[in-house]
N, C-alpha and C positions, 0 to 999 in steps of 0.2 A: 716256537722256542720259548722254554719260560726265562723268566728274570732271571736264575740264576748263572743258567747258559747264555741270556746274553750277554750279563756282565762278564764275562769269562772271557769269551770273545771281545768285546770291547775294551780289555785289559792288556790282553794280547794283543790288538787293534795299535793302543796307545802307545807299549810295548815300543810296535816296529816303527811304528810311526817316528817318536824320540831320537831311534836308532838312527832312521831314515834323514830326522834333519840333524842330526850331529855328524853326520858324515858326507851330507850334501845331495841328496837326493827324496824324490817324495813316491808318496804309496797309495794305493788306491785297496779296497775291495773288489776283490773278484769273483770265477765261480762259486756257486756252492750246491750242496747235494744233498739234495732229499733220502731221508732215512726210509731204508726200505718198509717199516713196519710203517711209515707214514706219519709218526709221531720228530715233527722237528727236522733237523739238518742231522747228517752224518758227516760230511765235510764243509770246509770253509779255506777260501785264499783268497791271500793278502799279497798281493804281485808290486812290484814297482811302477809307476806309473807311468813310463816308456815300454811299458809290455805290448805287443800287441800290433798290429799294423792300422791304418786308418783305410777305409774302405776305397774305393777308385772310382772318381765317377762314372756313371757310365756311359754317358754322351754331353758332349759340351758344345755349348749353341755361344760361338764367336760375339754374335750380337748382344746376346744378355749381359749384362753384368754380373759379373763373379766374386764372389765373395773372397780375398785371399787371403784365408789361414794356414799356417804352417805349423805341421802335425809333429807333437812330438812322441808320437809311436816309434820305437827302433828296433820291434823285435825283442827286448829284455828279458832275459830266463830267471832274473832276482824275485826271492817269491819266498813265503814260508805257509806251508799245509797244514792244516789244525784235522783232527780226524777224534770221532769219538770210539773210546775203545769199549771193552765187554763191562766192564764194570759201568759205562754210562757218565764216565771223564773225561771232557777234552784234554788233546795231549798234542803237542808238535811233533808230526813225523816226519817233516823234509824243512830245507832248510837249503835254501841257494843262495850263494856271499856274490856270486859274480856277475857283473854287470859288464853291457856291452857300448857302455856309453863314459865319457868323463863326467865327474861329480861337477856339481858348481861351487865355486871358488867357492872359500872365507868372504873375500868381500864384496860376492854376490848374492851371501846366503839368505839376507834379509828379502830377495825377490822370490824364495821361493815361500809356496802357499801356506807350508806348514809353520812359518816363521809371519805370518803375514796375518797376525792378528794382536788384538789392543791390549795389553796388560789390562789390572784392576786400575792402577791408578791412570790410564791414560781414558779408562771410561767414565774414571768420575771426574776427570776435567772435562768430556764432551758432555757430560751430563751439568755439571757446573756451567760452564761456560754457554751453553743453551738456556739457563733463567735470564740470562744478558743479553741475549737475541743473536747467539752465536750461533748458525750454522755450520755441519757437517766439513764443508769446503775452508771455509776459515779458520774452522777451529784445525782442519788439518795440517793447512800453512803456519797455524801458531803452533803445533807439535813438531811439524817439520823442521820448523825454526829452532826452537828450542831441545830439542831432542834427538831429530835427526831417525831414520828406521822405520817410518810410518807410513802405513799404506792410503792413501783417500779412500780405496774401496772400501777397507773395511770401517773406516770411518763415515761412510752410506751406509754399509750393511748394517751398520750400529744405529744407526736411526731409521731405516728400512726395519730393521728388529724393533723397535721404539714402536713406531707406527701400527706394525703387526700386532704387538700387544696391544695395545688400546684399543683399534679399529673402533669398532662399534660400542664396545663396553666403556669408553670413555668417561660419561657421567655416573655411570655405578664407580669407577676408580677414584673418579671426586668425592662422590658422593661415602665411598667408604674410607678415603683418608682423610675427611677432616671430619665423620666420626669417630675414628679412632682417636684423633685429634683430644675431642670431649672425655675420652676414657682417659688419655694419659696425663692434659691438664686440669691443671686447677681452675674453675669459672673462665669455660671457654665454649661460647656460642655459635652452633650452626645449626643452621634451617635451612629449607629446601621445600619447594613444590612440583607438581605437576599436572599434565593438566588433562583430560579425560580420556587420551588416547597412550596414557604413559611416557608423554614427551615432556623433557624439563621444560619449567616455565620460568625457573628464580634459584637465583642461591644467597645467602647470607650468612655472613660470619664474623667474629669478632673473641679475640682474645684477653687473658685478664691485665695486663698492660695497657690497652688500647682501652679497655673500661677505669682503671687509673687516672688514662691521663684524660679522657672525659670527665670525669669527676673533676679533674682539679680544670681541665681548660676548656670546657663543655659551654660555658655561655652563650658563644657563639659558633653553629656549624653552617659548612658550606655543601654544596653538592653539585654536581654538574656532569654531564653523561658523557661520556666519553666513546666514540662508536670503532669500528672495527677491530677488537683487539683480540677477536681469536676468527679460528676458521669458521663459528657458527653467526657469526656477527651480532654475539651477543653486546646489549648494551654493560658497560663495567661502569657502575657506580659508587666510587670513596667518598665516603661523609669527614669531609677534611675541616681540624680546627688549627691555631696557633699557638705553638708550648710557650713556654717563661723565658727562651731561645728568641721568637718572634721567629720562630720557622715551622713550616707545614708541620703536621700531626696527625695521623689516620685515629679515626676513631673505630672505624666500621667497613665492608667494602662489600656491595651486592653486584651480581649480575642479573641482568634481564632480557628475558626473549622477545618483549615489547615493550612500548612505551605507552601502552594503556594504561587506565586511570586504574582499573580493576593491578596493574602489575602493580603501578607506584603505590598503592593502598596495600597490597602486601609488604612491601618491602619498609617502608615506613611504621607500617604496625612492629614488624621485627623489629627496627629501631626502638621504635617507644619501648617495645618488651624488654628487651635487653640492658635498656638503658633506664631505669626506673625514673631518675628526676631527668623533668622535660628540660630541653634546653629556653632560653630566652627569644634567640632569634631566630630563623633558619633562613640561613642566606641559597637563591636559587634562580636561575636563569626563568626569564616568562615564562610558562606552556601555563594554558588554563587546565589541564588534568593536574600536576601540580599543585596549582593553588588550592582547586576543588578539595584534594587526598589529604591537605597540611588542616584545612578547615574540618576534616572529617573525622580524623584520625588524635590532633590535639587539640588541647583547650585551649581557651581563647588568650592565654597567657603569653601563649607563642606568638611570634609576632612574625611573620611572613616579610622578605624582603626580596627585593630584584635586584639585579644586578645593573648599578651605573654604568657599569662601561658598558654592558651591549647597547641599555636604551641609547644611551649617548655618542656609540657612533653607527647610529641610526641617520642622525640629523642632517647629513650631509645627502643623503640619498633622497630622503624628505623631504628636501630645503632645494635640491638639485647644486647642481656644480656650479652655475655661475651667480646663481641667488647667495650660495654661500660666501663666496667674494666680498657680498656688500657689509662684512662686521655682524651682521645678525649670530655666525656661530658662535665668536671671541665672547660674544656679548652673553649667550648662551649658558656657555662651559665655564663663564668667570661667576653667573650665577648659580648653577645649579651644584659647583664646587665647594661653593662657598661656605664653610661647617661656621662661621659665624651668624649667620641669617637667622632670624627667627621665621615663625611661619608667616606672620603678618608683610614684613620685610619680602618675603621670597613671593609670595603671591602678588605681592604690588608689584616687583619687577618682573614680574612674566609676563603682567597685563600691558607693561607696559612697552616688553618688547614684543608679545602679540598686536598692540596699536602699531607701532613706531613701523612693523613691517606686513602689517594687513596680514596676519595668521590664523586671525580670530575663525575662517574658513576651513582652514586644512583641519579635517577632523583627527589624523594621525597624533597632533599636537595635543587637541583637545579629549583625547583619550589619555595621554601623556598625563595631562592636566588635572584631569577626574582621579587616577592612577597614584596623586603625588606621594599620598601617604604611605606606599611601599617601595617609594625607591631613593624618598630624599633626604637628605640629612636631616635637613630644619624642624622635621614632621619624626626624628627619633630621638632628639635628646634627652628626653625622659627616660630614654631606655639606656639601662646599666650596659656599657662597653660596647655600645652600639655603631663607633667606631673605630673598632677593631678589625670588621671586616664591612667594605661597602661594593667591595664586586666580589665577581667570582674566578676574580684572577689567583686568588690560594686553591681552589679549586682546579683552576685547570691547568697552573702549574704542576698542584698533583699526579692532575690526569698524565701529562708530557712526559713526566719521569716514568708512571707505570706503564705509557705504552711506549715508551722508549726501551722496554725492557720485555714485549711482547709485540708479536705482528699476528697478520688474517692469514697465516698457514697456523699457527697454534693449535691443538688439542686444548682442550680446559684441564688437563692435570697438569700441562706445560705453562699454563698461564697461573695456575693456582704457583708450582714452582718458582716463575716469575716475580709474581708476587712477594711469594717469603723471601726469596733475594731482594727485593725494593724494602720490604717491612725490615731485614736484617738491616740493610745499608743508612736507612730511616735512623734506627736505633741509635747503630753505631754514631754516626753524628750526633742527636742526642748525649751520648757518654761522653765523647768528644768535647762538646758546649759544657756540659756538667762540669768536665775535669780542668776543663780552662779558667772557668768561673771561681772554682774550688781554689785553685793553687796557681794562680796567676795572679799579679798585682799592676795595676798599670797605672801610667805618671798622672798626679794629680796636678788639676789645673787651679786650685785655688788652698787657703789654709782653715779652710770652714772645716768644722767637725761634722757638720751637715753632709760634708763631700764623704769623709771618711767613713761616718754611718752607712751612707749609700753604698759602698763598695763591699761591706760585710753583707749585707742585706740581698742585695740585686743580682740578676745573672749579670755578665759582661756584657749583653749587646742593649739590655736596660739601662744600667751603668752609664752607660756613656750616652745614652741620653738625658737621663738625669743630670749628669756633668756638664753637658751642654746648657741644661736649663737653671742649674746653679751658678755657671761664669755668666749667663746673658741676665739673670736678675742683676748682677752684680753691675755689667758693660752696657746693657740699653736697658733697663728700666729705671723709671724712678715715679714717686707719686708728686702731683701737681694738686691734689684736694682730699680735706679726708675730713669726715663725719663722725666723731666721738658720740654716743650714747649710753653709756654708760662698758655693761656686757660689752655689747655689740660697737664696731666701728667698720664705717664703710669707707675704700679708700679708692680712688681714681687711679690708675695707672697708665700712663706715658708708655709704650714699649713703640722703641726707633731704632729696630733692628729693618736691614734693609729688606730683608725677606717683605715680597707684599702681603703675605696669610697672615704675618704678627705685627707689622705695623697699626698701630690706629689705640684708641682708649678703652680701656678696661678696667671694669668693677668690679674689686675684690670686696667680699664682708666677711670679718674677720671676728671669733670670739674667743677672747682671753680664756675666759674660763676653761673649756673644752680643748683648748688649741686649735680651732680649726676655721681652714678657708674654704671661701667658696668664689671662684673666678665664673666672668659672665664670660670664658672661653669655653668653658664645660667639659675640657679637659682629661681631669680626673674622671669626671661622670662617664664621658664618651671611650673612654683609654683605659684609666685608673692609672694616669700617670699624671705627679706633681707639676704643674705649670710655674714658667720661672716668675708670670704675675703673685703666686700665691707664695712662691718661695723669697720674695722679695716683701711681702709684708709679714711673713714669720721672721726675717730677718731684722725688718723695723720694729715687732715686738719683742724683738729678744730671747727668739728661738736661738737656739746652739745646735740642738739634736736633730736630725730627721726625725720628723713626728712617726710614730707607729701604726696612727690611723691613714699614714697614707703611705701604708706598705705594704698592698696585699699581694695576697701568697701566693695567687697566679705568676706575680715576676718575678717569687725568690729562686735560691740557689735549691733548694732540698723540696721545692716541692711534690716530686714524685720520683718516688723509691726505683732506679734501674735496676732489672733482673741481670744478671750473669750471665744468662745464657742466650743463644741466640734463636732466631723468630724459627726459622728453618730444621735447626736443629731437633726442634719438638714435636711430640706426637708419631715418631715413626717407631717400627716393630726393633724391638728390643737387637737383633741378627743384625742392622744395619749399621745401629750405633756402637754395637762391638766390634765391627767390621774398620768401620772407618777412622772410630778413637784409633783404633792397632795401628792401623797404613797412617794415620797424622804423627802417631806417636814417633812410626818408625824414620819415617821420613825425618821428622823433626833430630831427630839423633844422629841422621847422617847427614846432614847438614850442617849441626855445630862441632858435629867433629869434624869435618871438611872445611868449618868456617876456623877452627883451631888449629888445624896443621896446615892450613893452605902454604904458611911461611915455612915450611920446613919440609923440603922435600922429601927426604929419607924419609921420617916417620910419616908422608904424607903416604910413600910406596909403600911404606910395610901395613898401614891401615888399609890399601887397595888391596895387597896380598891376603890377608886376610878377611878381607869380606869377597874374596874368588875363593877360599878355603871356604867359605859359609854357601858359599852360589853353589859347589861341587858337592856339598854335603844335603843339599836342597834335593838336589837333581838325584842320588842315589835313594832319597827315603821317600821319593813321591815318582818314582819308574811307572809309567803306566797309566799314572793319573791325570786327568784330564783339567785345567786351567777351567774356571766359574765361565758358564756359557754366558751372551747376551742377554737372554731369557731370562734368566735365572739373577743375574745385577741388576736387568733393568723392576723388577720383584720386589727386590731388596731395598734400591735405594729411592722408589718411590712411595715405600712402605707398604703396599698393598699387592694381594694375588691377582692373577688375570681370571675373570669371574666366565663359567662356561655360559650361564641364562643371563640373558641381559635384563636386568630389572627395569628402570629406567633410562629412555629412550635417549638418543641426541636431536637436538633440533635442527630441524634442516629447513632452507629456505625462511629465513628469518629478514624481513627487509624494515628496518628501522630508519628513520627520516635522517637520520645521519650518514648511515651507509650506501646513499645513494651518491649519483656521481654531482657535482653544483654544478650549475646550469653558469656558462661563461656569458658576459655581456657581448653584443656586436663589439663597441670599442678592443675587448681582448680578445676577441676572435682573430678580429684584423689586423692584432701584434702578432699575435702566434703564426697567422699565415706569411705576413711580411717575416717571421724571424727561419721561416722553411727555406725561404726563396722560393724563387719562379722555376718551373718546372716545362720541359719542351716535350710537346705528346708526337710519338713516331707514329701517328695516323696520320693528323693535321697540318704538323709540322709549328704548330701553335705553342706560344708560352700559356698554356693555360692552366684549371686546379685536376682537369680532368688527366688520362695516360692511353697509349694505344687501346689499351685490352678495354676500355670505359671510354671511347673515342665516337662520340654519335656519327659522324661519318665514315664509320669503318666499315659498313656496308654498302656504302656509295660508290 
């Protein structure tokens, strides 16, 4: 049959079909008949779908289990004949109205098949509501809820179709939506490898916002791996910093099929490439491949950091449970805390809670020891904004949110999606802080012009740290000694705030000329936030203003420019985003007019009457047409074709030291089985962990 006949047929298909469910009943395809010259059909029927009888078993075994369906065959003569005539036209020549069965009601009609599929807008909420880890099932129970008409099967057969497309071509569909990506934006990076057998090994990517707000809040990034968050167990790695918010920030986001030194040395060189000026610090969990790749790959300018909290809650396993009892941790954690130590200071008290509890042995410690210069404060203060980050808790809060928003069933174009939902939500908060910042005024605590500068200047979650350190210069400092030298004047500061981290004496050196302090908290250096010790001798000089040199542009209000549009939104085929502005537009229209006449009933029924004169007018000038297949949306709204050659491969069998199951100690073994209870085996007759089928005496 060529194209032309069979859309013809499928016309007429859709035709009876229409007919079929507006009247309560459904249809099927029936015979059809081969053209004698062998070129195509000669006929074609379209019968009702109660035509026909169901066949009869023909012996039935009492014992077996029987399956029991109930045949809706009744014998039905409803049916319409398509026949081709001499000229080479399909033409209807019979035509049966009469059916031997009753229709199904009105308000059963939503159970019949033909009615028993998802509009556009209820696919792009299933398509939606899957970047958020919604499932088929749930998402069916939230359309149910809210909508009422909804079938669960076809909300399986909707991701049953999902799945179908992707299958195997999964990383070619990645791989060809965020290049397309590269064509539609502006300075938008994505890389990709693989590796000799055409199996992905890596992906990386980053957008021109996410290069913005590196530039401005780049000094210090984080990274930390995060392991099972799609079905290949690939590792997912975001290079996370802190905006002018003091909230997470992606810069960059890689996956990885290993945690080889050879993966991390790719993925890291994309970094560097992408991002032209190196960062300061790179904050990162131990693995010696790591460290290796950060020495290979940057110059020595980088400074490599570990994370305190993991090393630090080491200590206890190290130290064992009842050795930690004796004050050795307290003593520990009040040292290694400590952002006032210097390194002299911090090494005399390690030696001498190494003496005090005979550690000088445990080589764990003394690796610790050797190690100090990458993980402790005392050994960074030289370094600009050094802390800003000292673990890798912004990191792997990161992680939490992106995989709270993807699980180990995922495809990678479903996790990529995932993604631009967390990057949108990201944003959004960003604009949110911005516009708070912008046009929000909150009560001040003192009548310093100081204070009032700060508030034009700062985002609000700065602000009101500053504020804090403007009333406590004011409330616990004071100076007890001070050193006139001309220029320069050094002053002692008194702060007896109860807090134990700011109690204790502090040297400020202060020079008229220039306006400028330097506190021996390091503060500013560590932070690049004004300390109330320095704010409290600009006060005693007879500062009025917030000084401008210590107002950088990391914590103002405007330091990077938000886009308009959203993360998600970009980079897909032109059909989609016409598609879906239309369905936002329209929806949106019937909504505030429904939110404007809700009060008024009358004109609320004559706006329903007339959008059922719009529904009726629908229905006449698309007879026959067929509603956008699954195939064909799921196309659309993930921006890319279904590719017949697989290009590149999916990885399978990917086993990353994270992905593996943790190994339980005895102690919680022994809660878990106490929290089963005891268990009575019908061999034995015993409460034991064993059961009859696993019962060593059941052959006795």
């Amino acid at each position: 049959m060529s194209m032309g006949e069979h859309k013809v047929v499928e016309d007429a298909f859709g035709f009876y079909k229409e007919y079929g469910r507006k009247s309560g009943f459904e249809i099927r395809k029936a015979t059809t008949e081969v053209s004698k010259t062998g070129l195509g059909y000669s006929r074609r029927y379209i019968v009702c779908n109660k035509e026909g009888e169901n066949k009869k078993k023909t012996t039935y075994d009492s014992l077996k289990e029987q399956r029991n369906r109930p045949s809706h065959r009744v014998k039905c003569k409803a049916s319409i004949r398509l026949k081709v005539d001499g000229s080479g036209r399909w033409e209807i020549t019979h035509f049966e109205e009469k059916h031997t069965h009753d229709f199904v009601k009105p308000e059963d009609a939503h159970f019949l098949k033909s009615n028993r599929r998802l509009t556009y807008q209820q696919k792009q909420l299933l398509h939606d509501v899957s970047g958020i880890n919604i499932g088929p099932v749930r998402a069916f129970k939230l359309m149910k809820q809210s909508q009422g008409g909804v079938s669960e099967v076809e909300c399986k057969i909707f991701k049953s179709d999902f799945i179908s497309i992707v299958g195997e071509g999964d990383v070619d569909l990645v791989i060809d939506k965020l290049s397309k990506k590269m064509e539609y934006l502006h300075d938008y990076t994505f890389e990709f490898c693989e590796d000799s057998d055409g199996v992905l090994s890596g992906l990386f990517w980053a957008d021109e916002e996410s290069k913005r707000n590196y530039t401005a809040f780049g000094q210090v990034v984080g990274f930390d791996a995060t392991y099972r968050t799609n079905k290949y167990m690939m590792v997912f790695v975001p290079f996370t910093g802190i905006d002018n918010h003091q909230k997470c920030v992606t810069f960059a986001a890689g996956l990885l099929c290993s945690e080889s030194k050879e993966s991390y040395k790719w993925l890291l060189t994309c970094f560097k490439n992408t991002f032209k000026t190196e960062t300061m610090i790179l904050m990162t969990e131990q693995d010696a491949s790591i460290k290796e790749v950060i020495l290979e790959v940057f110059s020595s300018s980088v400074r490599h950091r570990y994370c305190m909290w993991h090393i630090s809650q080491k200590f206890t396993k190290k130290l064992g449970t009842q050795f930690s009892k004796t004050g050795v941790l307290d003593r520990l954690h009040e040292l290694i805390w400590d952002e006032r130590l210097s390194t002299d200071k911090f090494e005399t008290g390690w030696q001498t809670i190494m003496d005090d509890y005979d550690l000088h042995t445990n080589s764990w410690f003394t690796d610790k020891f050797d190690a100090r210069g990458s993980w402790l404060p005392a050994y960074f203060k030289d370094y600009h904004l050094s802390g800003l980050m000292r673990t890798t808790s912004r990191s792997e809060a990161e992680n939490r949110f992106f995989v709270s928003l993807s699980n180990t069933d995922m495809h990678l174009i479903e996790f990529v999606s995932g993604f631009e939902t967390a990057m949108d939500s990201q944003r959004h908060v960003q604009r949110k802080n911005d516009h708070l910042s912008r046009y929000t005024v909150p009560e001040y605590k003192s009548k310093l012009k100081m204070e009032e500068d700060a508030l034009k200047i700062f985002t609000r979650s700065i602000f009101f740290e500053i504020q804090i350190e403007i009333t406590s210069s004011i409330v616990s400092c004071y100076a007890f000694k001070m050193e006139d030298a001309g220029e320069v004047t050094k002053y002692n500061i008194k702060d007896t705030d109860k807090d134990v981290k700011r109690t204790g004496d502090y040297e400020v050196i202060f020079i008229k000329s220039e306006i400028t302090a330097k506190c021996s908290c390091t503060s500013f250096e560590t932070k690049e936030k004004l300390c109330r010790h320095c704010i409290h001798v600009l006060r005693m000089s007879g500062v009025q203003h917030f000084p401008q040199n210590y107002a950088p542009r990391r914590w103002r209000n405007d330091v990077v420019p938000r886009t308009t549009h959203g993360y998600k939104e970009l980079g897909r085929c032109k059909e989609a985003d016409d598609i879906e502005a239309i369905v936002r537009e329209l929806h949106a229209s019937v909504d505030y007019c429904v939110d404007r006449l809700s009060s008024n009933l009358e004109k609320l029924c004559l706006y329903r009457d007339t959008q059922k004169c719009l529904k009726t007018k629908v229905d006449e000038d698309t007879v026959g047409e067929q509603p956008m297949s699954n195939k064909a949306f799921i196309e659309i709204v993930i921006g890319v074709r279904q590719n017949s050659d697989i290009q590149v491969k999916v990885p399978e069998g990917v086993r990353n030291k994270g992905s593996k199951q943790r190994l339980i100690t005895e102690k919680e073994r022994a809660i878990i089985i106490a929290k089963k209870g005891s268990r009575r085996c019908g061999g034995c007759g015993e409460y034991v962990e064993h059961n009859a089928r696993t019962c060593p005496n059941k052959n006795k």
